[in-house]
Backbone as CSV, one residue per row, in Angstrom:
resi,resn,N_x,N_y,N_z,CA_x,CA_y,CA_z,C_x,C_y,C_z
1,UNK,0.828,-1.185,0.000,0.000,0.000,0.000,0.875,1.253,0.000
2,UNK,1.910,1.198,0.652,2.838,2.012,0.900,3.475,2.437,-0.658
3,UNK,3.985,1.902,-1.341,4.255,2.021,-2.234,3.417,2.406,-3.343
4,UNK,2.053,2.084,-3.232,0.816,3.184,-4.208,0.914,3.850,-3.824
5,UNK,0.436,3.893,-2.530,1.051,5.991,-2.471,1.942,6.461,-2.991
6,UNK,3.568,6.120,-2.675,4.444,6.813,-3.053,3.995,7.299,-4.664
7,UNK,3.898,6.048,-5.330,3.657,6.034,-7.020,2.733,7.368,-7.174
8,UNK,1.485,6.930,-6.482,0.249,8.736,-6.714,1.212,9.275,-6.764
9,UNK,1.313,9.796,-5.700,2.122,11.475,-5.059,3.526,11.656,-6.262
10,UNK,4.050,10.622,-7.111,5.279,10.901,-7.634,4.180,11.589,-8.761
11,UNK,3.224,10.600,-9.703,2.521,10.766,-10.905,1.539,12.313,-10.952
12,UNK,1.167,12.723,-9.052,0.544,13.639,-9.363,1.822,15.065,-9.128
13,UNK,3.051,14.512,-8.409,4.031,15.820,-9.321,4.827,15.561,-10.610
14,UNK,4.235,14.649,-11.339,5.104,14.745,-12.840,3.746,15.767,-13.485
15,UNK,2.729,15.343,-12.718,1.554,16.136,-13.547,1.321,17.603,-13.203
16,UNK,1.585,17.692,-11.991,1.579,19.179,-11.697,2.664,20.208,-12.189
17,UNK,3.724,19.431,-12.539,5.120,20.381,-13.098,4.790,20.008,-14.550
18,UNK,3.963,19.856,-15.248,3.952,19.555,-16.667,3.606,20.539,-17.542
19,UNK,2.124,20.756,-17.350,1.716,21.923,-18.077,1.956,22.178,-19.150
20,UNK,2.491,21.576,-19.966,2.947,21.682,-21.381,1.905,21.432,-22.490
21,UNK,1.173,19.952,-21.980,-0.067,19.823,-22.795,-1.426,20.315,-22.439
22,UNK,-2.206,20.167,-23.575,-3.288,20.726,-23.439,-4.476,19.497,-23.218
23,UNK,-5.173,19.460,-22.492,-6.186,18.395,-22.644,-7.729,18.861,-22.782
24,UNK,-8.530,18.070,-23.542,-9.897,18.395,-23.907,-10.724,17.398,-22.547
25,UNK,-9.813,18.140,-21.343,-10.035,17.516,-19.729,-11.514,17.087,-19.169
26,UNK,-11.994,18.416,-18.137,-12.561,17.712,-17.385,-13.734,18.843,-17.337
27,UNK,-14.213,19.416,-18.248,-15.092,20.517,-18.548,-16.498,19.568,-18.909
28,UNK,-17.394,20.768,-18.007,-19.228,20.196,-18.728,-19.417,19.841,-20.350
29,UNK,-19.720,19.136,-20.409,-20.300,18.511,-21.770,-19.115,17.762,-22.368
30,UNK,-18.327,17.266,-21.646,-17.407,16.767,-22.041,-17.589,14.981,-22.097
31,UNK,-16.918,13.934,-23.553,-17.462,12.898,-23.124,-15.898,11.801,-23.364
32,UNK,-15.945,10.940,-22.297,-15.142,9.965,-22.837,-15.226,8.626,-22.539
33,UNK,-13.622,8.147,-23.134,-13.895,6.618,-23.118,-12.400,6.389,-22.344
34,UNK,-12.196,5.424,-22.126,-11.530,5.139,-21.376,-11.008,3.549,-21.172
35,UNK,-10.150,3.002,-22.149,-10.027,1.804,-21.724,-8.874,1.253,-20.589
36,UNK,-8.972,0.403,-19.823,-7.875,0.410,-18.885,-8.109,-1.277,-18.516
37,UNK,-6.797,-1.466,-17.530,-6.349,-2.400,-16.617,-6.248,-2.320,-15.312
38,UNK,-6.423,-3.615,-14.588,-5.830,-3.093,-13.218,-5.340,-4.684,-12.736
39,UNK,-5.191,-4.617,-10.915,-4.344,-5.677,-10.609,-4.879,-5.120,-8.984
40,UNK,-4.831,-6.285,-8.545,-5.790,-5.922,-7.255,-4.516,-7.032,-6.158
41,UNK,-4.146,-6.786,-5.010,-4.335,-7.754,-4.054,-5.119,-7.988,-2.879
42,UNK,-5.383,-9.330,-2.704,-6.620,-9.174,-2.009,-6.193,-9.504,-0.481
43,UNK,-7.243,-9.158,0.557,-6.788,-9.124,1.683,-7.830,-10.474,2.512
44,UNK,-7.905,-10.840,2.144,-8.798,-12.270,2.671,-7.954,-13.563,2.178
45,UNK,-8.205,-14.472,3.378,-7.739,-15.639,3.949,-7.364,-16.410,2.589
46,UNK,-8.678,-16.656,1.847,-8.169,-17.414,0.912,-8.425,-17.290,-0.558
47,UNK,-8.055,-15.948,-0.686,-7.751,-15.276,-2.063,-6.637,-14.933,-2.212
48,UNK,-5.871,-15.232,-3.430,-4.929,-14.643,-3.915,-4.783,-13.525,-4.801
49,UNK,-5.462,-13.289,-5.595,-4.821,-11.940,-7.118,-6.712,-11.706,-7.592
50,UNK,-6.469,-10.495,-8.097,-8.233,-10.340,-8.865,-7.424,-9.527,-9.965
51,UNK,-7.574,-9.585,-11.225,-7.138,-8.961,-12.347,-8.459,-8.097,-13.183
52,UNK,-8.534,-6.870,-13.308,-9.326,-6.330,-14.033,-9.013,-5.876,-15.284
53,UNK,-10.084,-6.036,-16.510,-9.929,-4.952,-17.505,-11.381,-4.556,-18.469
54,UNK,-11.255,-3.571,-18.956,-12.725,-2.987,-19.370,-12.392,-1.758,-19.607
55,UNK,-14.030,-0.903,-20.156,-13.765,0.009,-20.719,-14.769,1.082,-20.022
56,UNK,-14.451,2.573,-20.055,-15.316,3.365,-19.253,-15.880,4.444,-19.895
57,UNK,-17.102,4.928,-19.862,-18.217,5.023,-20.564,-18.533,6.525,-19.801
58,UNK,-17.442,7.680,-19.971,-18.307,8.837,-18.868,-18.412,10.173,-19.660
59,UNK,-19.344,10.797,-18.468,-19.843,12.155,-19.204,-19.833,13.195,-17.716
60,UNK,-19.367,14.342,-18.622,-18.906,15.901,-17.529,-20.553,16.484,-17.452
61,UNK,-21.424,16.057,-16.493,-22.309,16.720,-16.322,-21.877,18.054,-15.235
62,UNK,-21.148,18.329,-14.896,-20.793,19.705,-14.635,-18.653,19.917,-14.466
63,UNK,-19.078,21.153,-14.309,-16.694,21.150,-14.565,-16.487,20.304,-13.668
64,UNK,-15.717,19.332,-13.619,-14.811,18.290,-12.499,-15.771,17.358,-11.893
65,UNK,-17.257,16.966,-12.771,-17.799,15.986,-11.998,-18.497,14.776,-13.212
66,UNK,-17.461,13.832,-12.944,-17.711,12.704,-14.531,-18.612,11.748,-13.919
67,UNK,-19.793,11.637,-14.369,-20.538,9.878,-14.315,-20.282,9.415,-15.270
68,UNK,-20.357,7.989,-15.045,-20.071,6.925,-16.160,-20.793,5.990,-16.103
69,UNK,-20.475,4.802,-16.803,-20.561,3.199,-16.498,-19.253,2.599,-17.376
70,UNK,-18.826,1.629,-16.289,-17.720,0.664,-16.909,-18.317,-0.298,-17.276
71,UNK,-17.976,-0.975,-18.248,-17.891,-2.661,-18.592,-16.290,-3.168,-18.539
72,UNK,-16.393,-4.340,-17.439,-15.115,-4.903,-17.013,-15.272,-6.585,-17.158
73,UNK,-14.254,-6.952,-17.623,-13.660,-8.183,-17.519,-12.951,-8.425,-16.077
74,UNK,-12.839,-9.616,-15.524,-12.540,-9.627,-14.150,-11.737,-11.372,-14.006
75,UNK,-10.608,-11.466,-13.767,-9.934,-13.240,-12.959,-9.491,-12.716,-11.808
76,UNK,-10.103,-13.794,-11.602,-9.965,-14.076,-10.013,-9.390,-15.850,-9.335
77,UNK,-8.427,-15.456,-8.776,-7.552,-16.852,-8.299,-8.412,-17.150,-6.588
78,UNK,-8.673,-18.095,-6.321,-8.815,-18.517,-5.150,-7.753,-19.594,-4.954
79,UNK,-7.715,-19.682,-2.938,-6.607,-20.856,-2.882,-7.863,-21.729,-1.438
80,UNK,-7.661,-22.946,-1.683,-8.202,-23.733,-1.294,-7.318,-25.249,-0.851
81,UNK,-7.563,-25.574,0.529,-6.922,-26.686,1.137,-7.610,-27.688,0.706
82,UNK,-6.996,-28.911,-0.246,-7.765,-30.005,-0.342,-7.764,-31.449,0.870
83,UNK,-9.150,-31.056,1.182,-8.634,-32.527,2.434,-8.638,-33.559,2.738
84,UNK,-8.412,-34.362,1.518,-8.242,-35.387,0.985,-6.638,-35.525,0.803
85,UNK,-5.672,-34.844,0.279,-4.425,-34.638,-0.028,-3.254,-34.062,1.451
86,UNK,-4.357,-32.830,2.051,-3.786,-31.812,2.772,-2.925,-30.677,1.836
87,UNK,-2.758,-30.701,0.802,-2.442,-29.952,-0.282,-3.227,-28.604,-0.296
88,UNK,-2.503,-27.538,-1.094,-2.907,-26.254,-1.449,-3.018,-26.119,-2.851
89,UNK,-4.367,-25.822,-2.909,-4.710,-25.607,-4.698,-5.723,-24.314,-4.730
90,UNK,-5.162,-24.325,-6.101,-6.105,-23.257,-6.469,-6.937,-23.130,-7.624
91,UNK,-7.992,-22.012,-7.630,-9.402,-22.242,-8.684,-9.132,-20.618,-9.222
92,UNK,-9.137,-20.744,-10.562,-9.575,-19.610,-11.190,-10.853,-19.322,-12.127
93,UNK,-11.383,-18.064,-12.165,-12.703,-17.832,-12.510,-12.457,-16.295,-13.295
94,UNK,-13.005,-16.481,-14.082,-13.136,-15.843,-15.267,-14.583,-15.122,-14.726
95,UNK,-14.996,-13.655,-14.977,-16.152,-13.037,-15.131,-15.947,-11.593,-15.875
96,UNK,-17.365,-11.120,-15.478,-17.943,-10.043,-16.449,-18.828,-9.094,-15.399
97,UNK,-19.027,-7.936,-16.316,-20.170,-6.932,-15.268,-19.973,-5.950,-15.668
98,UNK,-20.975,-4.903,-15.377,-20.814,-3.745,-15.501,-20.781,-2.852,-14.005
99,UNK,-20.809,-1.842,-13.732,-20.645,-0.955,-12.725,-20.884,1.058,-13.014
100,UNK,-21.740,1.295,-12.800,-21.865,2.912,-12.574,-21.080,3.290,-11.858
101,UNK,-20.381,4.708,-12.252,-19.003,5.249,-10.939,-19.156,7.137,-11.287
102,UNK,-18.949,7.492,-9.656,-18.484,8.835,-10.439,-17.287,9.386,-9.835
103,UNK,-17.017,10.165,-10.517,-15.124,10.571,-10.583,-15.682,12.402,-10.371
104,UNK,-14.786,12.881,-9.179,-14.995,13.940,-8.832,-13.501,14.648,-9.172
105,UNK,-13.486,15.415,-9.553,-11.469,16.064,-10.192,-11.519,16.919,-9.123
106,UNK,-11.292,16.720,-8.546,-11.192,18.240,-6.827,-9.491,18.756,-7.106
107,UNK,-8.971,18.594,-7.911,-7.602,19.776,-8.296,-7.771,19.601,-9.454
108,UNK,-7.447,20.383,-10.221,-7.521,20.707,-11.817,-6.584,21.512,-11.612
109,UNK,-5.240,21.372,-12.751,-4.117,21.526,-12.833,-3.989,22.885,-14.360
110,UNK,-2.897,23.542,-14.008,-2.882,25.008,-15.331,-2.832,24.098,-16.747
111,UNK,-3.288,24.818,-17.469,-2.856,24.654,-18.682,-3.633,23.013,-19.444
112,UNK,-5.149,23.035,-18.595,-5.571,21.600,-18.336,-4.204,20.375,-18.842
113,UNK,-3.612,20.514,-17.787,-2.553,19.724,-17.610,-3.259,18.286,-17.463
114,UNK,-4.057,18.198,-16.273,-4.249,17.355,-15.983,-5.871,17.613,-14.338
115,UNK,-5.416,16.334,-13.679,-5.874,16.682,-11.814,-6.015,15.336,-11.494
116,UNK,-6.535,15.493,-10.370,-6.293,15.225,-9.602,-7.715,14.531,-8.796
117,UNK,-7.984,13.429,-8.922,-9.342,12.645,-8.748,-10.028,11.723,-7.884
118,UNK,-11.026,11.668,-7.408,-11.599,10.808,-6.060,-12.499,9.892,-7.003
119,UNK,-12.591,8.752,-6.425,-13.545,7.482,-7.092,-14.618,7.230,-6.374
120,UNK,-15.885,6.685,-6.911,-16.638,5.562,-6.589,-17.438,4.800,-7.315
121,UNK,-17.504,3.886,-7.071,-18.560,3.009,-8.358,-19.246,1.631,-7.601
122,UNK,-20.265,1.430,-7.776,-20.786,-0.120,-7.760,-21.663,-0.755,-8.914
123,UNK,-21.646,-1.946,-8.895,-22.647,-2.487,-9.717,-22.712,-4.247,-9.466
124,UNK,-22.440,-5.176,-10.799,-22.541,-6.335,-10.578,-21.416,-7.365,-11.413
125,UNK,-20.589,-8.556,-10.805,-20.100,-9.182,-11.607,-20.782,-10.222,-11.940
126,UNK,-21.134,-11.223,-12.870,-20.999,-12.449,-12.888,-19.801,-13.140,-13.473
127,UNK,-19.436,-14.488,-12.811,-18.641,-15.311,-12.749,-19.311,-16.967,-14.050
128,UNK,-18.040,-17.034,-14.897,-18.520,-17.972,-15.580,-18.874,-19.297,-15.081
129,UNK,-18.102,-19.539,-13.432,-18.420,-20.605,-12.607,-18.901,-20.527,-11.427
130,UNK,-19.287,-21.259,-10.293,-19.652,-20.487,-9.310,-18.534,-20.671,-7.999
131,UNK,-18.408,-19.489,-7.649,-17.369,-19.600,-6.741,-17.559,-20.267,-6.048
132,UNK,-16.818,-21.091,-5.263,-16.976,-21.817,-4.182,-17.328,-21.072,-3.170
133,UNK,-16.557,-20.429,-2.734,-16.986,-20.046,-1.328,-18.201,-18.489,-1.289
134,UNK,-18.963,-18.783,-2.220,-20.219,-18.243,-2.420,-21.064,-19.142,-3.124
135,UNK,-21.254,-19.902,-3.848,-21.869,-20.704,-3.938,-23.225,-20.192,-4.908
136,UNK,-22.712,-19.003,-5.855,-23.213,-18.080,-6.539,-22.177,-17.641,-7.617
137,UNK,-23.271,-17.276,-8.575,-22.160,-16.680,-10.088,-22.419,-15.033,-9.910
138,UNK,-22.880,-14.534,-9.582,-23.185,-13.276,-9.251,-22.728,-12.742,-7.815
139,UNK,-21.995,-11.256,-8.362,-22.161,-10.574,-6.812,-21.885,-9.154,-6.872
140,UNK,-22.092,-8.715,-5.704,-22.033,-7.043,-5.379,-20.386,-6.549,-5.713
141,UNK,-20.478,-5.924,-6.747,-19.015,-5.238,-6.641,-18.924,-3.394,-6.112
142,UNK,-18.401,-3.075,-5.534,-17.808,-1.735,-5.245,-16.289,-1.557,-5.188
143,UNK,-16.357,0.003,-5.519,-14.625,0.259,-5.726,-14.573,1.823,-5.044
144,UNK,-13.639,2.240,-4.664,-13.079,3.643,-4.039,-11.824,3.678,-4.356
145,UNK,-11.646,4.691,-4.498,-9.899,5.548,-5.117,-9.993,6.456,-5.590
146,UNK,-8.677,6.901,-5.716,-8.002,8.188,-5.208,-7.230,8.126,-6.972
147,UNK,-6.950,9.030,-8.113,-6.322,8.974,-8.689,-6.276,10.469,-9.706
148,UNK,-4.444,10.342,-10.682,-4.029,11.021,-11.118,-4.630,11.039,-13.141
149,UNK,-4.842,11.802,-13.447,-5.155,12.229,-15.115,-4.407,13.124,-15.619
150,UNK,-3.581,12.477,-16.374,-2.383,13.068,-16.847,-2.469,13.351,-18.643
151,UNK,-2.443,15.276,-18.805,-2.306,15.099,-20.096,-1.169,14.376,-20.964
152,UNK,-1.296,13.531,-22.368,-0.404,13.070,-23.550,-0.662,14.063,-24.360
153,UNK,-2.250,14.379,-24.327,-2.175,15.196,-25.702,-3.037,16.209,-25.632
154,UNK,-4.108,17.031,-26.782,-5.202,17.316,-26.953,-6.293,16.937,-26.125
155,UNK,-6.557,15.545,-26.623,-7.567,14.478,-26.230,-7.167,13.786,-25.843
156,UNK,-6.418,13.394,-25.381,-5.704,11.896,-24.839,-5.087,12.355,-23.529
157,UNK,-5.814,11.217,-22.168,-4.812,11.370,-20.995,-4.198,9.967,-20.260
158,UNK,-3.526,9.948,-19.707,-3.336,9.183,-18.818,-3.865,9.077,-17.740
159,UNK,-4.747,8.220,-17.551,-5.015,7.846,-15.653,-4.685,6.946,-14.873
160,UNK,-4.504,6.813,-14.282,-3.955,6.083,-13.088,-4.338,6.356,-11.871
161,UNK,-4.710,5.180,-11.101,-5.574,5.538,-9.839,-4.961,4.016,-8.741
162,UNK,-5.514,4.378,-7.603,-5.121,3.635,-6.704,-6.518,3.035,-5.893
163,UNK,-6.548,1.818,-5.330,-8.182,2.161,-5.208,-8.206,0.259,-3.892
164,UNK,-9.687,0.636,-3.727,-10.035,-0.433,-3.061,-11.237,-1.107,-3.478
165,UNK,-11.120,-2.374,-3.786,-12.415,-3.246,-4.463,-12.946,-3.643,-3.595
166,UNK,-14.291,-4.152,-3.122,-15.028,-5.211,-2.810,-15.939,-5.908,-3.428
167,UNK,-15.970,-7.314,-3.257,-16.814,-7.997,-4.261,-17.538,-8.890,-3.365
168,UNK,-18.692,-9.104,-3.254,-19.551,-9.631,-2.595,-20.454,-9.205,-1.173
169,UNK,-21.013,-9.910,-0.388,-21.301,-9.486,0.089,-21.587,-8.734,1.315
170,UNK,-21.414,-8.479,2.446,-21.207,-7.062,3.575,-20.837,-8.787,4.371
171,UNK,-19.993,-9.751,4.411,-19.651,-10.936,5.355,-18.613,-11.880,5.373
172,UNK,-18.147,-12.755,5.947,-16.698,-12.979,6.168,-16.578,-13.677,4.946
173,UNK,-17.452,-14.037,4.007,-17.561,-14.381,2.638,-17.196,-13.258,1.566
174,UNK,-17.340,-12.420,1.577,-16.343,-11.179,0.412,-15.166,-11.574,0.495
175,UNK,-14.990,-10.309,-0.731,-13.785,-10.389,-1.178,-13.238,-8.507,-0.605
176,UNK,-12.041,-8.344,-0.471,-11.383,-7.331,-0.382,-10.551,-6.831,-1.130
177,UNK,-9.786,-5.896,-1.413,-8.459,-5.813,-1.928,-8.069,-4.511,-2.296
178,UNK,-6.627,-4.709,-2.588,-5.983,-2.983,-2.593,-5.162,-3.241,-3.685
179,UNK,-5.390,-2.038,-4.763,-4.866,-2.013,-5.945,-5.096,-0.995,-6.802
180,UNK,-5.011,-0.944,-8.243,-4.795,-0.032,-8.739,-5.462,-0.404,-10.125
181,UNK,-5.509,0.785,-11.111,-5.806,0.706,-12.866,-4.624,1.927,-13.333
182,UNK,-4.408,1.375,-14.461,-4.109,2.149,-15.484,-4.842,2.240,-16.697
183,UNK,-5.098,3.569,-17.489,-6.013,3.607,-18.167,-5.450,4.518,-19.564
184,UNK,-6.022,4.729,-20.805,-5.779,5.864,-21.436,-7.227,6.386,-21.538
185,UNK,-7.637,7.460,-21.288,-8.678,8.400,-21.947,-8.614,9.066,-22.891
186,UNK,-9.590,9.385,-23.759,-9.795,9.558,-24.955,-11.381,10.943,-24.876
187,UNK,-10.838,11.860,-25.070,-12.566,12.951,-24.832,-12.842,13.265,-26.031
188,UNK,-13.823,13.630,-25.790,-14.268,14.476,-27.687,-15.499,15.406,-26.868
C-alpha cells in the first residue's frame, strides 16, 4: 500500500510540473472513453490476485464531476486446502459486469494539464463458474480511489488511480483488496 502511495504522489508531481499539454479535460459537456487495466491484491484468507480490464463510458455533467458506467472483464484466483491430499490448490474464474461510478477532479491543474481525482462506483459481476466459497455466479461489486489524469495530448490522458475493491457481500464471505488501474482516456 505504501508504495501506491508513493507512485500517486510521484505521478501527481510529474503532472503538476507539466503543463505543457493541453487536454480536452474535465469541462461540462465533455465525453469519454476510457479503456484500462488493473491488478488488485486481495486481503482475505483465501484469495490470492483479482485482475481487471474494461472500458469506461463517462460524461462531464458539470466542470470536475464525470458519471459513467464501466464494462469490465474480471480473474480471479482462489486458494483452497484439499482434504483429501492436505495440499494447497487453487481455482480460477473468469467473469464479467458492468458498474456505474463517479469521478470527482477536486484539483484541476494550469494549462488543463491534468488533476487530480476521487472514485466511486458499484454495480454487478458475474462469474462464468460459481465460486466456491459463495456458492453463486453473481455478486455485489464496489470500488473507491483516489487517482491522477495526466495530459499526452489534446484528447488523450493518462489515468492512473489507486483504489479499493469489494466484491460480494457485507460478510466474512467477500472479497477485499488494494490495488490499482491504469487507463488511457480519450474525450471528444
Amino acid at each position: 500500500m505504501k508504495k501506491i502511495v508513493i507512485m500517486l504522489a510521484l505521478a501527481t508531481m510529474i503532472v503538476a510540473t507539466a503543463g505543457l499539454a493541453s487536454a480536452g479535460g474535465v469541462s461540462q459537456g465533455t465525453f469519454s472513453i476510457t479503456p484500462s487495466g488493473g491488478a488488485y491484491v486481495l486481503l482475505n484468507k483465501n484469495t490470492t490476485s483479482l485482475f481487471t480490464y474494461g472500458v469506461d463510458l463517462g460524461y462531464f455533467v458539470v466542470d470536475g464531476l464525470e458519471l459513467g458506467l464501466r464494462g469490465q472483464g474480471v480473474y480471479l484466483t482462489t486458494q483452497f486446502n484439499d482434504p483429501f491430499s492436505g495440499s494447497n490448490n487453487y481455482e480460477h474464474f473468469n467473469g464479467g459486469g458492468g458498474e456505474g461510478f463517479a469521478r470527482w477532479h477536486f484539483i484541476q491543474f494550469d494549462n488543463n494539464a491534468g488533476s487530480v481525482f476521487a472514485e466511486i462506483g458499484a454495480g454487478v459481476l458475474w462469474f462464468t463458474d460459481t465460486v466456491t466459497q459463495w456458492n453463486s455466479g453473481s455478486q455485489f461489486s464496489g470500488l473507491a480511489g483516489l487517482g491522477v489524469n495526466c495530459a499526452l495530448g489534446q484528447y488523450v490522458n493518462l489515468v492512473v488511480s489507486a483504489n479499493y475493491r469489494h466484491i460480494g457481500s457485507f460478510d466474512d464471505k467477500s472479497i477485499d483488496g488494494l490495488g490499482g488501474s491504469l487507463g488511457l482516456k480519450f474525450s471528444f
